[in-house]
C-alpha positions, -999 to +999 in steps of 0.1 A: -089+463+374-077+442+346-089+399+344-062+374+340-072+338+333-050+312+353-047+273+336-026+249+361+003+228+340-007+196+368-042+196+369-054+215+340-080+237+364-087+272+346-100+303+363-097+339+359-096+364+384-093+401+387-061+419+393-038+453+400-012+460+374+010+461+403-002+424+417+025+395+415+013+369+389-004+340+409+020+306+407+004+279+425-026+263+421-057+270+447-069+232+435-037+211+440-006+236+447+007+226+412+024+251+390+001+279+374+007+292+340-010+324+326-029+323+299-028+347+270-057+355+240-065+376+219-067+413+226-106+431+228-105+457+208-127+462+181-125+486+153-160+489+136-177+514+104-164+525+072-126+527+086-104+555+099-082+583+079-062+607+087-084+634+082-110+621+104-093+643+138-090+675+117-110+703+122-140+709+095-130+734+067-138+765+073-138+766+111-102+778+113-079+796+090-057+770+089-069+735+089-059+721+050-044+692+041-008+694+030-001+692-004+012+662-017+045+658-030+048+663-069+059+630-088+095+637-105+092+644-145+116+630-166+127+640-203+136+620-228+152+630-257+158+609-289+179+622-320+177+607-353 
């Protein structure tokens, strides 16, 4: 069950407390019955080591018959011709 901290816009009392996804947000204060507002941070998630690519959910070479990267596109050639 998710935590949601609560500030009131009266009184200024802060709390958090544990909700349901499905729970309505809380709107008065427990303190003085003033108007709650919630509060929003930052989001916990923390992506840590050397960094993620897009070979990093592929299978090992050699374990299947089929697991190589696709080529990359070739890079378009141009001529130029000069006449003298």
């Amino acid at each position: 069950m998710p935590t949601y901290s609560y500030r009131c816009a009266d009184c200024g009392t802060a709390f958090d407390i544990h909700q349901a996804f499905t729970d309505d947000s809380l709107t008065e204060c427990p303190s003085c019955a003033g108007r709650l507002r919630k509060q929003f941070g930052a989001v916990g998630v923390t992506f840590s080591g050397s960094g993620f690519y897009r070979t990093d959910s592929r299978v090992a070479s050699g374990s299947s018959g089929n697991d190589a990267a696709p080529a990359a596109p070739a890079a378009p050639t141009t001529t130029t011709t000069t006449t003298d």
